[in-house]
Structure formats: structure tokens, C-alpha cells
N, C-alpha and C positions, 0 to 999 in steps of 0.2 A: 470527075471528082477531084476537089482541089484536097490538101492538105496546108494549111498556114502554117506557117512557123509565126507563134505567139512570142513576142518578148515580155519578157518578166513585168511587171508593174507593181505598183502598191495600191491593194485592193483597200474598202473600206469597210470590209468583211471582217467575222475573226477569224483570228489565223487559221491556217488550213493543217496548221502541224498539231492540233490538236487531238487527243487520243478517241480512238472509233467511236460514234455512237452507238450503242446496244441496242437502244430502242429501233434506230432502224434497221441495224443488223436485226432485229426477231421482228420485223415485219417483211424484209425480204425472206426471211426462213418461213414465216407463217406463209407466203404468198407462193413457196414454191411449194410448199406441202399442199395447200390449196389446190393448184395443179393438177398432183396427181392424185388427189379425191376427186377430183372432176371426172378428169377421166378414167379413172378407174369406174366410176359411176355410170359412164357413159359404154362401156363394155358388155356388148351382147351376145351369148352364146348358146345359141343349141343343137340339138338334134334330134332331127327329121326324118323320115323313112328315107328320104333321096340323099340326106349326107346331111355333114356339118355346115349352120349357117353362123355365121359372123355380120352384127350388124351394128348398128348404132343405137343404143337401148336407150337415145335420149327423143329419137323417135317414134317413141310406145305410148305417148302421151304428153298430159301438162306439165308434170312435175320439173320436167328441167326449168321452166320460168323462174320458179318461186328459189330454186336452186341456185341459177345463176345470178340472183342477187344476192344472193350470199360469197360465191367462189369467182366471180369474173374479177380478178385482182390483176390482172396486167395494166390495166390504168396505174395501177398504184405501184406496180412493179418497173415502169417505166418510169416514173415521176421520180424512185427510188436512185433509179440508174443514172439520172440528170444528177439527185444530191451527191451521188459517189463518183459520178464522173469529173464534175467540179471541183471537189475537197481534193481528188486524186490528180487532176493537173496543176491543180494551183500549189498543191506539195510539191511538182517535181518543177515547176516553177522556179520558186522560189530553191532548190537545189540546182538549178539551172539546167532543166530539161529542158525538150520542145516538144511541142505538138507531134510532130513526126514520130520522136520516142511514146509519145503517150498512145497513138494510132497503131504503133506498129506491136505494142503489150497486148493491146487489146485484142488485137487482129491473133495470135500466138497465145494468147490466151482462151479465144471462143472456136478457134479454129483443127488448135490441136486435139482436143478431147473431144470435137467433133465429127473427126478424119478419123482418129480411133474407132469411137461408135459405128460410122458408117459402115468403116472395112467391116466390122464385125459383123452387122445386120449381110450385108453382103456375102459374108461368107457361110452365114446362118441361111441363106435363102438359098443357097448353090446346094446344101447338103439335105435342106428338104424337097430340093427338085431331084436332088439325084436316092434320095427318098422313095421316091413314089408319088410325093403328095401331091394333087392334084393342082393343076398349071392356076385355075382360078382361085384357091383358095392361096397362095405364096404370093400370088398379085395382090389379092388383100390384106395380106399381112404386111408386105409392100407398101401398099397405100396408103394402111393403117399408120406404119412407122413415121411416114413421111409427111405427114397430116402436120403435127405440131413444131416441124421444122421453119416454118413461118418467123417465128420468132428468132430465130437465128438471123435469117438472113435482114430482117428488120433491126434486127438488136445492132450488126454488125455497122449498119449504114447510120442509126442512130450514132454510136459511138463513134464511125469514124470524122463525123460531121460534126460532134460536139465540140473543137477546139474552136473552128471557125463560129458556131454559135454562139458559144460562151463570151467568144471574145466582142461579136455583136449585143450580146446581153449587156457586157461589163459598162457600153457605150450606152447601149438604149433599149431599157430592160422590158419597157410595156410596150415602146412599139415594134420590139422584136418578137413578143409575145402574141402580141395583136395580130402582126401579118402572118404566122405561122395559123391563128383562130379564122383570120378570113379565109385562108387557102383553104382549109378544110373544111369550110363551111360551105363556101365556093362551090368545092367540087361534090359535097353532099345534096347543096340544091340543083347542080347540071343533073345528080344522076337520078334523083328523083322527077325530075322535071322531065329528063329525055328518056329515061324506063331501059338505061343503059347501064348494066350493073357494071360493064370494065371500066366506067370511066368513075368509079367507085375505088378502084384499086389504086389510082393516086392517093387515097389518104393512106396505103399501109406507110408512105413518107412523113405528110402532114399531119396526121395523127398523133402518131409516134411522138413525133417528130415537138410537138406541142408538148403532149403531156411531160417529155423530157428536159422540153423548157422550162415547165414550172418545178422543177427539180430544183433549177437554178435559184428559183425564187428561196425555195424551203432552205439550199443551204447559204443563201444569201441574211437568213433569217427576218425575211421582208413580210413571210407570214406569220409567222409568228407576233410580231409587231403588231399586224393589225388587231382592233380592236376584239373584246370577245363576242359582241353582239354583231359585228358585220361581219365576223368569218361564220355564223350559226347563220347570221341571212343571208347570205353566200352560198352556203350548203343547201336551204331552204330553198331557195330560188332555183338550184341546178336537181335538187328534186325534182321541184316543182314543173320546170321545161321540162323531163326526162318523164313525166306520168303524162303530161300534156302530148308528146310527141309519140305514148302508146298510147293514149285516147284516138289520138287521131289516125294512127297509120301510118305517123310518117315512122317510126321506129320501129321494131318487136319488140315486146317485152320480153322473149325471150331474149341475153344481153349476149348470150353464145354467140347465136343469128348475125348480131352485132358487130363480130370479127370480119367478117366473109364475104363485101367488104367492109373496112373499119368506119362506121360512121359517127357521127357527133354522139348519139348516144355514150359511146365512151370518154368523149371530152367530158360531160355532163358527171356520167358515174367517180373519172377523174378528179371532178371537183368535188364531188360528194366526199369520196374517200381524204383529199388534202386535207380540206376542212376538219375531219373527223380526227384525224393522226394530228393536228395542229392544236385540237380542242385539248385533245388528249394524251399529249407527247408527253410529260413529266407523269401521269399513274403509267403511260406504256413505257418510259425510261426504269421506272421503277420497279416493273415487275418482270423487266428486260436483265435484272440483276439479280435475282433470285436464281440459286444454286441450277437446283433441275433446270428451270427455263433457259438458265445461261449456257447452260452445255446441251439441251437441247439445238438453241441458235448458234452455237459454234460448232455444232457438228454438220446442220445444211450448211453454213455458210462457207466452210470449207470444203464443199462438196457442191455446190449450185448446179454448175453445169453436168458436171456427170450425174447427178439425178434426177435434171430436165432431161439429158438426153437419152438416160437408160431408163427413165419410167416405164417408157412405153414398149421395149423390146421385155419387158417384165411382164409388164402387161399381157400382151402376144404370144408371152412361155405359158402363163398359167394360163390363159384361154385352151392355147392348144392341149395343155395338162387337160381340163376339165373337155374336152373334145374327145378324150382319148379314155377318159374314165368314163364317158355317158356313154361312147360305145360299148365297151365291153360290159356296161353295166353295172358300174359301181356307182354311181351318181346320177339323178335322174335332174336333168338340168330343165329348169322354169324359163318361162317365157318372158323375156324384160316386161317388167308392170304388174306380170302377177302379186299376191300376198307372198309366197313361196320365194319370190327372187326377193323383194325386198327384205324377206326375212333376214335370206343370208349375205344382204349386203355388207353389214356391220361387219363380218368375218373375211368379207369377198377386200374389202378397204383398209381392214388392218392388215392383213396378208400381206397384200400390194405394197404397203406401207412398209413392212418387215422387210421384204425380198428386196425391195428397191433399195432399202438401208445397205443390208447385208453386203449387196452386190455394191454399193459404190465405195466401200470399206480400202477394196483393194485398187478397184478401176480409177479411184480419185488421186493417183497417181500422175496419171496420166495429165491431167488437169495442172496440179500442185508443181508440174516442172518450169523451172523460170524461163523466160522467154531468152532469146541470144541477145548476148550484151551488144553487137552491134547492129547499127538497123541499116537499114537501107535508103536512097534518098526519097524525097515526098514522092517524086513520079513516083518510083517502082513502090512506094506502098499506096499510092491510091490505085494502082495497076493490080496491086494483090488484091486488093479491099474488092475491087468491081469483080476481079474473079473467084475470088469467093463467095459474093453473092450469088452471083452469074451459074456455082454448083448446086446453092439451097435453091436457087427459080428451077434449075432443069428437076433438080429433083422432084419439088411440088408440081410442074407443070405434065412431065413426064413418068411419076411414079418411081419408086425406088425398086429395081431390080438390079438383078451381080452386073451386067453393063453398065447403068445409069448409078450404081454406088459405088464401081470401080471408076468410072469417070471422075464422078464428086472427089473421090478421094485425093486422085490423084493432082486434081484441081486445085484442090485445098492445100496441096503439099508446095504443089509451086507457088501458088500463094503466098504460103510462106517464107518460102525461099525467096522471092519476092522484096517481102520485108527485111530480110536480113542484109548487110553490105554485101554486095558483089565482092568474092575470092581478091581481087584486084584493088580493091577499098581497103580492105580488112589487114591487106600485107603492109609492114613496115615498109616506109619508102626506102629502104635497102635494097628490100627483096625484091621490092617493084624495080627497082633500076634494074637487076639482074634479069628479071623478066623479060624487062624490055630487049 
């Protein structure tokens, strides 16, 4: 992995010092609350005459389909990440950053509040083995946590890859766009053709990696420009393939499915959503200003990561909470799909919704600390970058347990360290000659 050092330029953009947009600010807040409706939805819990099960309640039937066209927003939470990553370099740009500085924020910013959460889950897993609790049911809570860590380590390779992309957009914006659409398409037709789902998991790169691209576009304002009837037949047509491609098979309609690995279907849903937030960006600017709504969207958006990453150990409390009330008998828990579970869904998603608030109140601390003012050179932060990833693959590949999330941790810390100047860099050439 390279890191470029970008030199400044005069874009033909507007300026990038312009004050935040709100509107996309309350749609990366609406996309991470999305989230965790999902999966809070996706929460299965009962008990059995032989013990507590834990499962996936979106395997009890149809209803996730129809669901995940509504909540599958990482298309659109990516494309997000392209507008803010672009506004965000071409700011320190123009203050006379570099790339290197912009990779090495990033990296310090997704990495710290991520090393946190871990230790935690890790040290929450040690005290329910030395608990009692049963070796299989801590594995899955394990699993559980570990599942939507995906996204991190995806996020982290988008982002560190952005400066070099950008700076290919700035050059050649449709055919950088275009070869990022073939790769993925590419590798979507080898894996359907060869019934080889790994060679699927190159698009958690190309995928991404696209939809990030058209970020570019949106804060390039190239979409916006376009006409109002070819962004509607734009959106119409990426419908259109994307019912086509569940008629036939080649897709799920489930868009969950979707993820695992990342196929075109989410280019397709991608486009859907641009078009829509493009159609729509001055009523969503505007109601992105409204008192409540604004301090709704400034309260995720100050909080992002630590309530992506602590959804789900939230999640996993109140499971085991209601695990522990259905034994002893206070609560008679329903079978995901019943009448009875969906009743108390409404209650089971505001909960989730509360606790997860609550809890990130204080923990977004951790998050909110500035990253070190000096960085380290492009080697050693594309050296951190890869070994940061290198901790979310072992973790998904191998499951999160106190080894495999003391590893991560510690992973993620050198990482960091990584990104910072070497002790040696950092010293006035004073103190370095005394060194010497």
C-alpha cells in the first residue's frame, strides 16, 4: 500500500472551506441509526429446555427482504465517506497538509476507539468464562461482536486509498470511475460463472472502493448538475438491473445476502440512493436545519464510531439480560417470527436505541481525542494501515475471543504508533545531536 503525497492544486470545485453540510451530516446519522435497527432486528433469543439459544432472527423467514430495502444504507454511507473525505483533504490542502497527514487522522481516528471497544468486549468475555458461562455460548457472543467489524477494516482501506484516488479522479474522473465499475463487475461475473464465493471477497475492495468514488462526484457537484430527468432515469434504470438481477438469480433480493460477499447489487442500490439524495438534497438540507433534527444529527455525528462499535456489545447485554429473565421466569421470550416477538419489537429497538445513546455519552471520549500532531512517514503509515487491517481480518476470520482481542488490540496500538514520528523525528535537531 502506497501513500502519495498530493501537492496542492487549484481545483475547479468550490471551495472546500466552506461550512459543513447538514444535510449530509443527517444522512450519515440517519444511516448509522439505520444500523442499528437492523441489527437490533436481527436479534434472536430464547429459551429451551436444553439452555439458551442465540440466533439470527432474520433467518425465521421473508421479512428481512422487504426490510433490507429499506436499512441496507452502507451504499450510501460509503458514497458519504468519499464527499467528506474529499472536502476533508482538499481543506488541509489547501492549509498545506498532505496525504500522509490526512491517512495518518484517519487511521487515529478509526483505530483508537476501536482498540478501546475491543479491550473491552475482551475483557467482558474473560469475566463470563470465569463466570461459568458456558465455552459455546461466549464464542457466540464472540462471533456475534465480531460480525459487523467488516466495516472497519473496509472503511480503514477505503480511506487510506482515498488521497491517491482522489488525486486520479481530479485527473480522470469517469475513467477512474469506470475501471473501479469494471473490477467489480469483473470479479462479480468470475464468481458467479466459477460458483466460487472467495473470489467474491475482492469486491469488499472494488466495491467500496467505487461507491467511494462517487462521493467524489457528489462533492465535485457533477451530480447535482446533471439534468433532473437523467438523474430520475439513472435511478430508474439501476432499479430496473437490480429487480432484473432478483428475477433471475443472479442476485438475492435479500440485500443483507448482499454483503457477504459485496456484489453489484450494491453498486445498483448505490446508485439508487445518489440519485435520490441528489433529487432531494435542498427539502433534506432543509429539514437538516430544523431545531430537533439538528441536534439529533449532531449528536450521532459526534459519536459515529463509538456507536457503530458499541451497538452491538449493547446489543449482546440486553440479549444476555433477557436470557437471564426467561430463566428465572420473569419473561417468557417468543420465537423470532412469532406475533408475540414482533409485538415487542417496537420496544426490543427503542431500548437498543436508548442504551446504545446512553452508553456512548461517555465512551465518545475516546473517539473525540485529537489524533498526535506529528505523523510518521508514508512507509510507516501504510505499515500501520495494513496492520490494522491485518487485526479486523484475524478477528473476522478467527472470531473474537480474550486472545484474538488481546492481539487485535495490541495490533491496533502499534499501528498507531506506527503513524506517529518516530521518538527520533519528533526531537529537535538539538537533542538528536546529543543522542547521537
Amino acid at each position: 500500500m502506497t501513500v502519495i503525497e498530493t501537492p496542492a492544486r487549484v481545483d475547479p470545485r468550490p471551495s472546500s472551506t466552506r461550512s459543513r453540510d447538514t444535510g449530509i451530516d443527517l444522512l450519515r446519522a440517519v444511516s448509522v441509526i439505520a444500523v442499528v435497527v437492523l441489527h437490533a432486528l436481527m436479534v434472536g433469543v430464547t429459551v429451551t429446555p436444553s439452555g439458551p439459544v442465540f440466533e439470527n432472527a432474520a433467518d425465521s423467514g421473508w421479512w428481512i427482504v422487504p426490510v433490507s430495502w429499506v436499512l441496507q444504507v452502507m451504499p450510501l454511507f460509503f458514497i458519504i465517506g468519499g464527499f467528506a473525505g474529499a472536502i476533508a483533504l482538499r481543506r488541509q490542502r489547501e492549509a498545506g497538509g498532505t496525504a500522509s497527514a490526512f491517512v495518518a487522522d484517519r487511521l487515529h481516528r478509526l483505530l483508537r476507539p476501536a482498540g478501546f471497544t475491543i479491550a473491552a468486549v475482551g475483557a467482558g468475555l474473560a469475566l463470563l468464562s470465569m463466570a461459568g458461562v458456558p465455552a459455546g455460548i461466549v464464542a457466540v457472543a464472540g462471533f456475534r461482536f465480531g460480525q459487523p467489524l467488516w466495516f472497519l477494516g473496509v472503511f480503514l482501506l477505503c480511506q487510506a486509498l482515498l488521497p491517491a484516488l482522489l488525486r486520479l479522479h481530479e485527473q480522470a474522473p469517469l475513467r477512474t470511475l469506470g475501471l473501479l465499475v469494471g473490477a467489480a463487475v469483473s470479479v462479480d461475473a468470475i464468481r458467479l460463472l466459477s460458483g466460487l464465493d472467495a473470489i467474491g471477497f475482492l469486491n469488499l475492495a472494488f466495491v467500496w472502493l467505487t461507491l467511494q468514488q462517487i462521493g467524489f462526484l457528489l462533492a465535485d457537484g457533477r451530480i447535482d448538475r446533471v439534468g433532473v430527468r437523467t438523474r430520475i432515469g439513472i435511478a430508474a434504470a439501476c432499479a430496473g438491473l437490480l429487480l432484473v438481477s432478483f428475477l433471475t438469480g443472479v442476485h438475492s433480493p435479500d440485500l443483507i445476502a448482499n454483503l457477504n460477499p459485496p456484489t453489484n447489487a450494491l453498486l445498483l442500490v448505490g446508485g439508487i440512493q445518489i440519485m435520490l439524495v441528489s433529487l432531494l438534497r435542498e427539502r433534506i438540507a432543509a429539514w437538516s436545519r430544523r431545531p430537533r433534527v439538528r441536534m439529533l444529527s449532531d449528536f450521532v455525528n459526534r459519536r459515529t464510531m463509538t456507536i457503530y462499535l458499541w451497538h452491538m456489545p449493547v446489543l449482546l447485554g440486553m440479549a444476555g439480560l433477557c436470557v437471564v429473565l426467561g430463566l428465572v421466569g420473569v419473561v417468557d421470550l417468543p420465537h423470532p417470527g412469532e406475533p408475540l416477538w414482533w409485538t415487542s419489537r417496537p420496544l426490543w429497538v427503542a431500548g437498543a436505541l436508548a442504551v446504545t445513546a446512553v452508553v456512548a455519552v461517555p465512551l465518545s471520549r475516546v473517539e473525540a481525542a485529537p489524533a498526535p500532531a506529528d505523523i510518521g512517514s508514508p512507509r510507516r503509515i501504510a505499515l500501520g494501515t495494513m496492520l490494522g487491517i491485518s487485526a479486523v481480518v484475524m478477528l473476522l476470520v478467527a472470531g473474537t475471543s480474550v486472545l484474538t482481542a488481546a492481539s487485535a488490540v495490541l495490533a491496533m496500538f502499534v499501528a498507531r504508533r506506527l503513524a506517529q514520528a518516530s521518538a527520533l523525528r519528533s526531537e529537535p535537531s538539538a537533542l538528536r545531536a546529543q543522542a547521537k
